[in-house]
PQR file of N, CA, C, O and H, with PARSE charges and radii, in Angstrom:
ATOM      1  N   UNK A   1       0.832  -1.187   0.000 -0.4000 1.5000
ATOM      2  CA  UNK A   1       0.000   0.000   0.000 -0.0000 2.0000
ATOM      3  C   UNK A   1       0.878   1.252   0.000  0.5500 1.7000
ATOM      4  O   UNK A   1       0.769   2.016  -0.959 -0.5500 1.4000
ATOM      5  N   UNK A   2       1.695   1.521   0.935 -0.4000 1.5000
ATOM      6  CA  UNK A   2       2.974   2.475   0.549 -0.0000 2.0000
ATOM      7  C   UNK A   2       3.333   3.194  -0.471  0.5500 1.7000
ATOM      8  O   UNK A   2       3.218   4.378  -0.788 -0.5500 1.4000
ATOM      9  H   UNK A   2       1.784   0.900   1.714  0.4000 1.0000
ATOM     10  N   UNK A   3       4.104   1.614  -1.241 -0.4000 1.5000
ATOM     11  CA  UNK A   3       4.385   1.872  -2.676 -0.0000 2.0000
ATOM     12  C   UNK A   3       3.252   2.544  -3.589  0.5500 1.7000
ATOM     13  O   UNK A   3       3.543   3.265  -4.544 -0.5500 1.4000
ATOM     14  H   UNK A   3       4.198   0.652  -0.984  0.4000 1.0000
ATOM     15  N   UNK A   4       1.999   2.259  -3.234 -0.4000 1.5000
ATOM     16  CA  UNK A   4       1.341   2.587  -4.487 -0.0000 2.0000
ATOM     17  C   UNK A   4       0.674   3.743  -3.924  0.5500 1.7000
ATOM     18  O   UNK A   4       0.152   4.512  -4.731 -0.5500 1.4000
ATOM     19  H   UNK A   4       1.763   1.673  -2.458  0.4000 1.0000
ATOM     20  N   UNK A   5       0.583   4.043  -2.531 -0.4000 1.5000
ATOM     21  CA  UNK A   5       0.667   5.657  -2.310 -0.0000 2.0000
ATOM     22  C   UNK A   5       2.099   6.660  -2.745  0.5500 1.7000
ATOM     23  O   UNK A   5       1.840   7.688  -3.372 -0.5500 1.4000
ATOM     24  H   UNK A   5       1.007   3.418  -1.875  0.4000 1.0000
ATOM     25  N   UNK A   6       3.250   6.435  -2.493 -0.4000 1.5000
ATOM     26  CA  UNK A   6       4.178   6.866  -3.627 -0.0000 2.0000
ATOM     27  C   UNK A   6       3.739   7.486  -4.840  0.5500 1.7000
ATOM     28  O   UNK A   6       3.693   8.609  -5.342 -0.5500 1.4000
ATOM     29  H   UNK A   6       3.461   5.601  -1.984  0.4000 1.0000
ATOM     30  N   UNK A   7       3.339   5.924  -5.193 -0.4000 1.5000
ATOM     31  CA  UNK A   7       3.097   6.251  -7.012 -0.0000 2.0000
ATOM     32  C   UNK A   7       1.917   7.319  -7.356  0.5500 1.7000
ATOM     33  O   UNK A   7       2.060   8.260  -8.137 -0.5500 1.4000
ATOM     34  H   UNK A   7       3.377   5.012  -4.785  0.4000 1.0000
ATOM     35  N   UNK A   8       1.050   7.095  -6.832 -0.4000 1.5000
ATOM     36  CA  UNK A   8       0.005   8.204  -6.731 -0.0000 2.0000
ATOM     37  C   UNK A   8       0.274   9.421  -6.461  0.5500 1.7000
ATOM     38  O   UNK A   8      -0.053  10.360  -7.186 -0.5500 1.4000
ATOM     39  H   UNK A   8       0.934   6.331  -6.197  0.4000 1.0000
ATOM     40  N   UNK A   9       0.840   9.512  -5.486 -0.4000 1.5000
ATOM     41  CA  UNK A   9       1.483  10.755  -5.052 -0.0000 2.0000
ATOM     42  C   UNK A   9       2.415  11.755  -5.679  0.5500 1.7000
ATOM     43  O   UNK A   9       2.469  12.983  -5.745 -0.5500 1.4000
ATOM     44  H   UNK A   9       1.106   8.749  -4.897  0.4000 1.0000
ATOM     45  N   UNK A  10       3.187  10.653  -6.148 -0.4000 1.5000
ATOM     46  CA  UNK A  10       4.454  11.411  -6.945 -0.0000 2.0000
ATOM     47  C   UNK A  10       5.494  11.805  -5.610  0.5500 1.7000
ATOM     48  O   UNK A  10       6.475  12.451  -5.977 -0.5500 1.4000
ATOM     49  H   UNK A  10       3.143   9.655  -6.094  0.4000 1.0000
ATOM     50  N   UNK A  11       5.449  11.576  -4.418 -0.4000 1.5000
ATOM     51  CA  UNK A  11       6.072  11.568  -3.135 -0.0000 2.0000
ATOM     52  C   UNK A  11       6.934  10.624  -2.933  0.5500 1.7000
ATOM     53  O   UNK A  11       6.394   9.520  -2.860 -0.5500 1.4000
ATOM     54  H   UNK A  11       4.652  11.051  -4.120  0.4000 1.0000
ATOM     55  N   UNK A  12       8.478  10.615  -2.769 -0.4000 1.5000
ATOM     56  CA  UNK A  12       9.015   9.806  -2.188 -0.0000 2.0000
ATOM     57  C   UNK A  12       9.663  10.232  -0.805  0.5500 1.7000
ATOM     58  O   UNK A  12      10.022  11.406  -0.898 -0.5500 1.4000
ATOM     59  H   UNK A  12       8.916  11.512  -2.828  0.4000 1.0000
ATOM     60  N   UNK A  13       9.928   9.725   0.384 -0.4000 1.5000
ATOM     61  CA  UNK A  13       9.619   9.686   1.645 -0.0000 2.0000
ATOM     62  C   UNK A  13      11.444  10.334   1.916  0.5500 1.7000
ATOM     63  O   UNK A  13      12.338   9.488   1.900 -0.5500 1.4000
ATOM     64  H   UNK A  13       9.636   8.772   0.459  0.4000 1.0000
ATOM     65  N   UNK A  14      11.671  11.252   2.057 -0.4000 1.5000
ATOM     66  CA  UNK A  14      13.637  11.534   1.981 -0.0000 2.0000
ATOM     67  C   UNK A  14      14.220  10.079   2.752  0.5500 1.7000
ATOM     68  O   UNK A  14      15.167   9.596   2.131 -0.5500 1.4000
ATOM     69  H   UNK A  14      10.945  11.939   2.071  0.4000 1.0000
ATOM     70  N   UNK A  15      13.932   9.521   3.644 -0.4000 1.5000
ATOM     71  CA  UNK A  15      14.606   8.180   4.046 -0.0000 2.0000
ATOM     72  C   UNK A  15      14.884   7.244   2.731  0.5500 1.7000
ATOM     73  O   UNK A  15      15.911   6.571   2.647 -0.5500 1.4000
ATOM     74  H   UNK A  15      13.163   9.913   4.149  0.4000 1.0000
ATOM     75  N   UNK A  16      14.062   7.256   1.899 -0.4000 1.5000
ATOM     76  CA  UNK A  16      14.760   6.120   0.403 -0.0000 2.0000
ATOM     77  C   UNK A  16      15.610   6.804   0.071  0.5500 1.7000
ATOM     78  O   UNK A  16      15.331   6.623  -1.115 -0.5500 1.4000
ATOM     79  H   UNK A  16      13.228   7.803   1.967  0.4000 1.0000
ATOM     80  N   UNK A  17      16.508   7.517   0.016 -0.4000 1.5000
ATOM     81  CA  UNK A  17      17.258   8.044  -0.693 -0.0000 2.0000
ATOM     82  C   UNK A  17      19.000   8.508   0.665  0.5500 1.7000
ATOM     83  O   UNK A  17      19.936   9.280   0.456 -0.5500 1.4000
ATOM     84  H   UNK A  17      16.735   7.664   0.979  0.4000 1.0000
ATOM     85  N   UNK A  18      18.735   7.695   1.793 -0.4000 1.5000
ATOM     86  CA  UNK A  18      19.529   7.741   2.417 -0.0000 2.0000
ATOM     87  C   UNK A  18      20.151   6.467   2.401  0.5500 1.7000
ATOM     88  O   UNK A  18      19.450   5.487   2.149 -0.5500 1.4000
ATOM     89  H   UNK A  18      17.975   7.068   1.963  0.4000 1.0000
ATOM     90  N   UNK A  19      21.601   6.305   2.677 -0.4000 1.5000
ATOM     91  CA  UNK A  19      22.245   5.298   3.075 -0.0000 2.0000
ATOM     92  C   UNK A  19      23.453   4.928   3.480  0.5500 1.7000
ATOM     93  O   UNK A  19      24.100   5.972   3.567 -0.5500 1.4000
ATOM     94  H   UNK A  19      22.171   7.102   2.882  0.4000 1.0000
ATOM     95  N   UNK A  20      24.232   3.874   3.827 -0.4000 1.5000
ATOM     96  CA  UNK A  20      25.678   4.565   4.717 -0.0000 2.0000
ATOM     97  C   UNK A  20      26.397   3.331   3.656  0.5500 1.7000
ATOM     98  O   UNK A  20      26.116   2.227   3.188 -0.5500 1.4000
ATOM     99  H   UNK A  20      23.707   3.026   3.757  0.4000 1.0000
ATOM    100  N   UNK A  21      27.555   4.392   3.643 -0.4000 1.5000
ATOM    101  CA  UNK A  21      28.822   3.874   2.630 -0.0000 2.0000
ATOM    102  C   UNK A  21      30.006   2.824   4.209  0.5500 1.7000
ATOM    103  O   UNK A  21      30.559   3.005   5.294 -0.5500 1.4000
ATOM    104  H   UNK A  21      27.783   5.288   4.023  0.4000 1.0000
ATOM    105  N   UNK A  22      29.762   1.943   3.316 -0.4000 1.5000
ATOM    106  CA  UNK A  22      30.897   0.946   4.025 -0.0000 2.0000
ATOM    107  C   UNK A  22      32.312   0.860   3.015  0.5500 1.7000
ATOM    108  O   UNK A  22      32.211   0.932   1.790 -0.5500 1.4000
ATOM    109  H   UNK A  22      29.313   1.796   2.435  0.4000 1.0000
ATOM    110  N   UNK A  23      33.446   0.720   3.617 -0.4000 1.5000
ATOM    111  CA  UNK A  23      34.380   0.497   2.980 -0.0000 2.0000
ATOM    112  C   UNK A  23      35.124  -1.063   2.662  0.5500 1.7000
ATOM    113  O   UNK A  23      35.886  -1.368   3.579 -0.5500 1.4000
ATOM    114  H   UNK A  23      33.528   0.662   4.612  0.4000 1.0000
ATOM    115  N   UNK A  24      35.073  -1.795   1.877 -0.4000 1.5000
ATOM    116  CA  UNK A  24      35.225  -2.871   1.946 -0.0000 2.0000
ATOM    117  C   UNK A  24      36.651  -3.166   1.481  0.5500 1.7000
ATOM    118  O   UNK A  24      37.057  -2.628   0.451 -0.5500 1.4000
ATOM    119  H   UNK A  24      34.454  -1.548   1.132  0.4000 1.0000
ATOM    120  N   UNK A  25      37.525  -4.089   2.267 -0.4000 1.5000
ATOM    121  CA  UNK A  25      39.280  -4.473   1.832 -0.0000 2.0000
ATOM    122  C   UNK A  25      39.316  -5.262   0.756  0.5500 1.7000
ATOM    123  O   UNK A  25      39.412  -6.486   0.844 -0.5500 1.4000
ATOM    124  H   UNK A  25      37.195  -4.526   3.104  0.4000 1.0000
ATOM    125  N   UNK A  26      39.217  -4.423  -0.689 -0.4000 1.5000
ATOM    126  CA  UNK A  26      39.630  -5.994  -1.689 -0.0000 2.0000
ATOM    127  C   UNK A  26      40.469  -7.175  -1.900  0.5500 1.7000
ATOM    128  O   UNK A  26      40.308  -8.178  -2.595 -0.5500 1.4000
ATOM    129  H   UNK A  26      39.139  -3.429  -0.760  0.4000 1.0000
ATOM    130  N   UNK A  27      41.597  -6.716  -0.960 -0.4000 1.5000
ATOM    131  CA  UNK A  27      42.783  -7.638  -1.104 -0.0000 2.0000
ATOM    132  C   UNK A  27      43.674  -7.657   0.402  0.5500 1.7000
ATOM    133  O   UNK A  27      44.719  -7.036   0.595 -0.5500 1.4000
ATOM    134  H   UNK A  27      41.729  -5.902  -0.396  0.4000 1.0000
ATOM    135  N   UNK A  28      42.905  -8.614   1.481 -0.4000 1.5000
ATOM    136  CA  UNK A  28      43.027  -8.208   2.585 -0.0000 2.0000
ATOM    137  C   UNK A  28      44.867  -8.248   2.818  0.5500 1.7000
ATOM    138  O   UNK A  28      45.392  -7.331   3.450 -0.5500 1.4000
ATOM    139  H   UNK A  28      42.056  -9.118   1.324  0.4000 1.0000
ATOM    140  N   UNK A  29      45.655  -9.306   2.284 -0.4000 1.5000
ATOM    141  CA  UNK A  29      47.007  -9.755   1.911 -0.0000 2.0000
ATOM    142  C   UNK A  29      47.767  -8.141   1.597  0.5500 1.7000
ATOM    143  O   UNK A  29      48.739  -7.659   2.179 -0.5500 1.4000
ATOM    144  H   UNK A  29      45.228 -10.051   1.771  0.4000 1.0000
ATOM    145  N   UNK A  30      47.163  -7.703   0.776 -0.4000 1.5000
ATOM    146  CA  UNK A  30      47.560  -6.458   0.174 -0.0000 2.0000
ATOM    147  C   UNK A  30      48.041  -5.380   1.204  0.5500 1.7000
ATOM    148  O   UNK A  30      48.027  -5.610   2.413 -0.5500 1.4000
ATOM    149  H   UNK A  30      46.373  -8.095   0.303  0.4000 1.0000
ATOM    150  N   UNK A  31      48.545  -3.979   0.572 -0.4000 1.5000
ATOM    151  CA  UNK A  31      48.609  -2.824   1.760 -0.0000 2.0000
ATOM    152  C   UNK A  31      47.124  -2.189   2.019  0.5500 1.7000
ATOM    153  O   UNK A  31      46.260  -1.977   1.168 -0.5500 1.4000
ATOM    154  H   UNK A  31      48.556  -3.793  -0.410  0.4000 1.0000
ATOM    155  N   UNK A  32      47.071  -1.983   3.208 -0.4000 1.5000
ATOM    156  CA  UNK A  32      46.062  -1.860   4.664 -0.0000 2.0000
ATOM    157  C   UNK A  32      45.976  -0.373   3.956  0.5500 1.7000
ATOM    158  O   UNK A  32      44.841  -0.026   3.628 -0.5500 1.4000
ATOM    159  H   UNK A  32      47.772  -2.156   3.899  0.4000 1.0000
ATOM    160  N   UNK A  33      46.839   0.356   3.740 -0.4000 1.5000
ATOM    161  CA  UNK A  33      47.117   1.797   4.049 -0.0000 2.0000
ATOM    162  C   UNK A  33      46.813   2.540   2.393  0.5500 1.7000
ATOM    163  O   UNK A  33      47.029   3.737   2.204 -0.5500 1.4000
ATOM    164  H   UNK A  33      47.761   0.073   4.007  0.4000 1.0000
ATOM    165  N   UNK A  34      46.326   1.675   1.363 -0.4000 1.5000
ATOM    166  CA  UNK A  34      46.815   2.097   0.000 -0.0000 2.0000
ATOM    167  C   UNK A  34      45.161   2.341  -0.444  0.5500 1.7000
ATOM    168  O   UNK A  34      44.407   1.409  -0.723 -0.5500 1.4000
ATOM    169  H   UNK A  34      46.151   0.702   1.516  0.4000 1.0000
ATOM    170  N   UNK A  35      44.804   3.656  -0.446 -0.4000 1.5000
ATOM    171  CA  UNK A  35      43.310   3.722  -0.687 -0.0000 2.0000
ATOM    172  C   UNK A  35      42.680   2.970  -1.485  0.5500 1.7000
ATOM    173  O   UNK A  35      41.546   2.622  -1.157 -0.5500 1.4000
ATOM    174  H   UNK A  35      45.417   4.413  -0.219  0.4000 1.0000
ATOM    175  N   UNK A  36      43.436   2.363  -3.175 -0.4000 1.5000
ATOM    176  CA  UNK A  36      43.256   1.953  -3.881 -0.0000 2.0000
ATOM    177  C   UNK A  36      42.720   0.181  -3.515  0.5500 1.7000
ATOM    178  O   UNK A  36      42.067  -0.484  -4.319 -0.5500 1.4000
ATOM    179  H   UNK A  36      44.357   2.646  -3.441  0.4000 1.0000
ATOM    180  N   UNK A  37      43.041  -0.178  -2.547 -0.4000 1.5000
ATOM    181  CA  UNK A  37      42.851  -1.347  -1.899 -0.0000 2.0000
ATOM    182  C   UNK A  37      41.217  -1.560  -1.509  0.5500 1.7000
ATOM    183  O   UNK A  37      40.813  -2.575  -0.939 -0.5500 1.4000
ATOM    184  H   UNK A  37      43.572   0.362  -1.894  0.4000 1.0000
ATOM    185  N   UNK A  38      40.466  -0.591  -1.855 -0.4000 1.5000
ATOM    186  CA  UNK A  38      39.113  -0.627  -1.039 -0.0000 2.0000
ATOM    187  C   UNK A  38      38.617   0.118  -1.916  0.5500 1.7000
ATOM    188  O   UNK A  38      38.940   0.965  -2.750 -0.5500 1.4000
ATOM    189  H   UNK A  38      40.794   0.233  -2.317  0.4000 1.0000
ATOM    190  N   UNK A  39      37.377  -0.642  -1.341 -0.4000 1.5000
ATOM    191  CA  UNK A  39      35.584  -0.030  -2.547 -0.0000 2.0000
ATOM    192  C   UNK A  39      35.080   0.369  -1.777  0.5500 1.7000
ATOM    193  O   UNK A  39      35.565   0.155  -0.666 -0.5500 1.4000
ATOM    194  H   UNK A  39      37.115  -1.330  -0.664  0.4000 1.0000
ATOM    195  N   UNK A  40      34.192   0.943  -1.830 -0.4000 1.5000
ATOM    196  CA  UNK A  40      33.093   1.453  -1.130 -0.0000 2.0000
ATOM    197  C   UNK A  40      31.674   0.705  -1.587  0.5500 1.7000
ATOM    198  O   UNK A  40      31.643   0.283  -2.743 -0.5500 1.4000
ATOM    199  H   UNK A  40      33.798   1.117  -2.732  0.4000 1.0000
ATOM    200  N   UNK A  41      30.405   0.501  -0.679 -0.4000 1.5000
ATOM    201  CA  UNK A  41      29.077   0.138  -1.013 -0.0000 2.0000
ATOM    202  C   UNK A  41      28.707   0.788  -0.461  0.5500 1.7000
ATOM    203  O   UNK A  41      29.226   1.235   0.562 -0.5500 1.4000
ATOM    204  H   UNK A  41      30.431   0.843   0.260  0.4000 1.0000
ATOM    205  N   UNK A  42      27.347   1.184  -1.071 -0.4000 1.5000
ATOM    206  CA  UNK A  42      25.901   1.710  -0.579 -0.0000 2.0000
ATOM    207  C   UNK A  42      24.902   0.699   0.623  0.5500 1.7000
ATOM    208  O   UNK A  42      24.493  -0.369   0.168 -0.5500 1.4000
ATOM    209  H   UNK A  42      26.925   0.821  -1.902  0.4000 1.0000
ATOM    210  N   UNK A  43      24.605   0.968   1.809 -0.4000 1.5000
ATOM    211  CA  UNK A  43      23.948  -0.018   2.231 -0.0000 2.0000
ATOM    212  C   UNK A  43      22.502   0.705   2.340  0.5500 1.7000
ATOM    213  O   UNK A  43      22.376   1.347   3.383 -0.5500 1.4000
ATOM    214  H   UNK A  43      24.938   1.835   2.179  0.4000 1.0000
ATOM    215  N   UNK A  44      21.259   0.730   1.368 -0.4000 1.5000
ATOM    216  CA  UNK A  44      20.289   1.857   1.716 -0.0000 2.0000
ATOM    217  C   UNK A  44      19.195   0.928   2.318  0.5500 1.7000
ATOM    218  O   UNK A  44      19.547  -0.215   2.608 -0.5500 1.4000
ATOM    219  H   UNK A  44      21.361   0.208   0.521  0.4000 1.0000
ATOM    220  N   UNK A  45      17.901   1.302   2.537 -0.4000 1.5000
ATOM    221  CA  UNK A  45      16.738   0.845   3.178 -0.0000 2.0000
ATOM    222  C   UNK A  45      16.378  -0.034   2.140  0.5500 1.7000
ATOM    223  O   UNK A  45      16.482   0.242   0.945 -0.5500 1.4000
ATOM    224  H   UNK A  45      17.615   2.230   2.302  0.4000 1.0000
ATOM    225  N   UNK A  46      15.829  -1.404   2.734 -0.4000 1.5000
ATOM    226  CA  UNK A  46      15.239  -2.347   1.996 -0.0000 2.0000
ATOM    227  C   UNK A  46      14.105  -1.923   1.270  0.5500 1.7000
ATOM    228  O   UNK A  46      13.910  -2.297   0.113 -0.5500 1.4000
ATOM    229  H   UNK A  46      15.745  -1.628   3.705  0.4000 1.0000
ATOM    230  N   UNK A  47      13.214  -1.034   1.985 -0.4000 1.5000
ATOM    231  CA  UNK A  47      12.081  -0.491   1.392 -0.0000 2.0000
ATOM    232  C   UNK A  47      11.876  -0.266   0.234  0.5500 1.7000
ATOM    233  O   UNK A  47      10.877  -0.538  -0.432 -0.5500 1.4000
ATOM    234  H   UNK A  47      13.373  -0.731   2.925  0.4000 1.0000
ATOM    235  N   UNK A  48      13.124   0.409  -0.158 -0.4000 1.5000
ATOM    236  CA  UNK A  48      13.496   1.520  -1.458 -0.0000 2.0000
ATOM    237  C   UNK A  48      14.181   0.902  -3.008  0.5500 1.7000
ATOM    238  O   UNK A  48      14.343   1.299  -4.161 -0.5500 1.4000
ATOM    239  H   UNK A  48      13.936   0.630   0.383  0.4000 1.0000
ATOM    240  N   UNK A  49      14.533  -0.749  -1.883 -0.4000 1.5000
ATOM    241  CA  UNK A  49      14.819  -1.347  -3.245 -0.0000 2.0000
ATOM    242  C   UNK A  49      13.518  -2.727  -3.389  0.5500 1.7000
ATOM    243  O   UNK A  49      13.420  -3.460  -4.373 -0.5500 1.4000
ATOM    244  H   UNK A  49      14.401  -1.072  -0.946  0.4000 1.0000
ATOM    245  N   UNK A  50      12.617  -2.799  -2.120 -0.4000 1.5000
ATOM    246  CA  UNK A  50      11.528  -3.161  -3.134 -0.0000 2.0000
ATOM    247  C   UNK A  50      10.673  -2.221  -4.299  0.5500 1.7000
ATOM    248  O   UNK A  50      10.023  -2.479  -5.312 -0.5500 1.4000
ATOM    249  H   UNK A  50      12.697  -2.203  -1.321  0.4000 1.0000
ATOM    250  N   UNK A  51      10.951  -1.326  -3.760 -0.4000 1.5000
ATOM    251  CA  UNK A  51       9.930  -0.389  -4.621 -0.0000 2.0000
ATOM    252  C   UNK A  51      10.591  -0.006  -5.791  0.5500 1.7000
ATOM    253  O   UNK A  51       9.901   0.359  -6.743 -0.5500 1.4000
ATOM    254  H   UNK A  51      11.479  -1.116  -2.936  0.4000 1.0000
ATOM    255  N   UNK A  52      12.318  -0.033  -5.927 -0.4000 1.5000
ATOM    256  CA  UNK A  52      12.565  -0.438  -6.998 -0.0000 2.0000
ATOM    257  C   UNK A  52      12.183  -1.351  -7.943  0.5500 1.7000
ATOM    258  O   UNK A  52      11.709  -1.083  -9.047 -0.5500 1.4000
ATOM    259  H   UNK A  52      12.879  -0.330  -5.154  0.4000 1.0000
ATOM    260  N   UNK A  53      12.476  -2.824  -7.324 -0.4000 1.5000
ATOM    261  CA  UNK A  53      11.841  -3.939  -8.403 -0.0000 2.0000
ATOM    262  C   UNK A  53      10.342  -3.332  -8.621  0.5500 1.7000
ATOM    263  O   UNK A  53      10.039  -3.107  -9.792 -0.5500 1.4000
ATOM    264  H   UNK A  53      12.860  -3.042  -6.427  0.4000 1.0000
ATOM    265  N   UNK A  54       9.429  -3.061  -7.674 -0.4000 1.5000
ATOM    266  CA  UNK A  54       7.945  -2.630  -8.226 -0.0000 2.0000
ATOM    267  C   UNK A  54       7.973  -2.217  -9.447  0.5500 1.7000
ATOM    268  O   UNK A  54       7.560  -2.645 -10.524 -0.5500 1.4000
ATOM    269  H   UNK A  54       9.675  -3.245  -6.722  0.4000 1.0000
ATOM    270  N   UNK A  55       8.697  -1.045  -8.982 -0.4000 1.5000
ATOM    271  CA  UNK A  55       8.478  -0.071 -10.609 -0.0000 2.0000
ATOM    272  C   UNK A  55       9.249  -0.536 -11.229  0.5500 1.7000
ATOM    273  O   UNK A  55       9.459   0.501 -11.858 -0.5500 1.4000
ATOM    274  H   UNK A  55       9.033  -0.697  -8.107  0.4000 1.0000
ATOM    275  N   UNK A  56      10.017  -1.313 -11.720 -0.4000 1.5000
ATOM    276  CA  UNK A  56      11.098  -1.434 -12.846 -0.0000 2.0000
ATOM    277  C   UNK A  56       9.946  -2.671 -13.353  0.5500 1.7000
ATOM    278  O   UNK A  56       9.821  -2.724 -14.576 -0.5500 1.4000
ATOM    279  H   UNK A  56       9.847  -2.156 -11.209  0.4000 1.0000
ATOM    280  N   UNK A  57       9.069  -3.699 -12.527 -0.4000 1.5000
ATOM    281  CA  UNK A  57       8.095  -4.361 -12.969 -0.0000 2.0000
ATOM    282  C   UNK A  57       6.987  -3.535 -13.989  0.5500 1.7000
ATOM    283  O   UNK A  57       6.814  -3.838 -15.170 -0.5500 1.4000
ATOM    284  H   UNK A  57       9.171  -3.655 -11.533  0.4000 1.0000
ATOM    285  N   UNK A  58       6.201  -2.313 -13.198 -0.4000 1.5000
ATOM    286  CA  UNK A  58       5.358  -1.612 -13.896 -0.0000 2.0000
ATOM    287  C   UNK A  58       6.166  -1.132 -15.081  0.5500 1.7000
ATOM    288  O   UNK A  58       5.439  -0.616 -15.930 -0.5500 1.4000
ATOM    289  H   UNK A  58       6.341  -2.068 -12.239  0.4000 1.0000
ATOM    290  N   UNK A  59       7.191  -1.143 -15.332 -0.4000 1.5000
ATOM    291  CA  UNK A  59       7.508  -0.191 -16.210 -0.0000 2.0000
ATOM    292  C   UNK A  59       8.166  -0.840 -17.294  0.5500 1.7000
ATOM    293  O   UNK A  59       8.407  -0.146 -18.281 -0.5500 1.4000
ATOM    294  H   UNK A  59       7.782  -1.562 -14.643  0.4000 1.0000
ATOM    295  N   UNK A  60       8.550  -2.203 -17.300 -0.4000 1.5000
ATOM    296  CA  UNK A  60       9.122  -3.125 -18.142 -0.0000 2.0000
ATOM    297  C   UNK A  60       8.872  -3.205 -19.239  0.5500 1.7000
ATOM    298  O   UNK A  60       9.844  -3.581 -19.895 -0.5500 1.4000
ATOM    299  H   UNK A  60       8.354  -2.767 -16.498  0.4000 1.0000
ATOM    300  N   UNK A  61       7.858  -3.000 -19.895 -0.4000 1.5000
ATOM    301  CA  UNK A  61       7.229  -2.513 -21.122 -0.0000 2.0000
ATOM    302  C   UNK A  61       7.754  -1.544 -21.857  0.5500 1.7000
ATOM    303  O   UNK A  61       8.010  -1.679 -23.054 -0.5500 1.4000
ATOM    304  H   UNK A  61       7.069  -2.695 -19.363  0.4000 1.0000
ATOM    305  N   UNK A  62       8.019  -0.148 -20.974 -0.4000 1.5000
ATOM    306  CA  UNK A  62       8.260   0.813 -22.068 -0.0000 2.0000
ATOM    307  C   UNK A  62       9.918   0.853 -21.647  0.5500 1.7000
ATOM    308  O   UNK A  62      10.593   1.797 -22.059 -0.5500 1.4000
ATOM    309  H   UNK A  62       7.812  -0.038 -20.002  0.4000 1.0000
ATOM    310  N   UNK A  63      10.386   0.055 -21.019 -0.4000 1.5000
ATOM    311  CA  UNK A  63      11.616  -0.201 -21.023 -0.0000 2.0000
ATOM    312  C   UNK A  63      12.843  -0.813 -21.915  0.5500 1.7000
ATOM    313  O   UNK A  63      12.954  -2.014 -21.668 -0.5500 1.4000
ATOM    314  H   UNK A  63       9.838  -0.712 -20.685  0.4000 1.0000
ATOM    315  N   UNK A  64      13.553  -0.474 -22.629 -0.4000 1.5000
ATOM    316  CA  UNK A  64      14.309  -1.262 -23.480 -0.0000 2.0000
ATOM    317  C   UNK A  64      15.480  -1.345 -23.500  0.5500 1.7000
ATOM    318  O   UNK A  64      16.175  -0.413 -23.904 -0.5500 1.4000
ATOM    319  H   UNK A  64      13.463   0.502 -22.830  0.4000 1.0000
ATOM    320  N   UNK A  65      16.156  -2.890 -22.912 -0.4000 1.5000
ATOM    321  CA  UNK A  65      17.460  -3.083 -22.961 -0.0000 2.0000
ATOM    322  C   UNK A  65      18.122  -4.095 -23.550  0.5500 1.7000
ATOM    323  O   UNK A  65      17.498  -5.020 -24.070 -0.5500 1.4000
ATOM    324  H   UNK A  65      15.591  -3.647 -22.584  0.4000 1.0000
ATOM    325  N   UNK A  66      19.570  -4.042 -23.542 -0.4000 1.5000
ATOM    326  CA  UNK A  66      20.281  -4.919 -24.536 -0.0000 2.0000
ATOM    327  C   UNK A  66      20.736  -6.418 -23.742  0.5500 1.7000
ATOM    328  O   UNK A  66      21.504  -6.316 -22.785 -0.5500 1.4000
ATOM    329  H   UNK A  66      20.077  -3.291 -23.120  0.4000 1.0000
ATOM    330  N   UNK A  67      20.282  -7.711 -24.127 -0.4000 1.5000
ATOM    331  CA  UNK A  67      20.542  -8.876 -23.222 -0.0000 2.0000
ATOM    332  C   UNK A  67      22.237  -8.742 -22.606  0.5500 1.7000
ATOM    333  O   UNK A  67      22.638  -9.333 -21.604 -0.5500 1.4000
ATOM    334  H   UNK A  67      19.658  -7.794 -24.904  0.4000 1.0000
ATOM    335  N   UNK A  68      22.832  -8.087 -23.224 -0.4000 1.5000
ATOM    336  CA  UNK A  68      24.415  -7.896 -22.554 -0.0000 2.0000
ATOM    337  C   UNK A  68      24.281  -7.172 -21.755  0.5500 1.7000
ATOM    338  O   UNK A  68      25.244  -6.819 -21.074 -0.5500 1.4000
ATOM    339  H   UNK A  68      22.507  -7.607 -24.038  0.4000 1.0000
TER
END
């Protein structure tokens, strides 16, 4: 129900659009100290990525992409 108050709305809630960056060690063996050694991820609200799949469902139609 949420989601499809959203959609109606045209409202999204500022919490979907928050989230905290973790830094992750690609090569723990590697240097500790060498920025290049680490990624960063997004960890955001689950909410925001169901309501992703929602709409990328509703919208699959006028959507067009390449199987690669």
């Amino acid at each position: 129900m949420l989601i499809q108050l959203i959609i109606q709305h045209g409202y999204v809630p500022k919490g979907f659009g928050l989230g905290f960056i973790v830094s992750l060690v690609k090569d723990k063996s590697g240097n500790l100290n060498d920025s290049d050694n680490y990624r960063a991820i997004t960890i955001g609200p689950v909410i925001a990525k169901v309501m992703d799949k929602v709409i990328l469902k509703l919208c699959q139609d006028n959507l067009c992409t390449d199987d690669l």
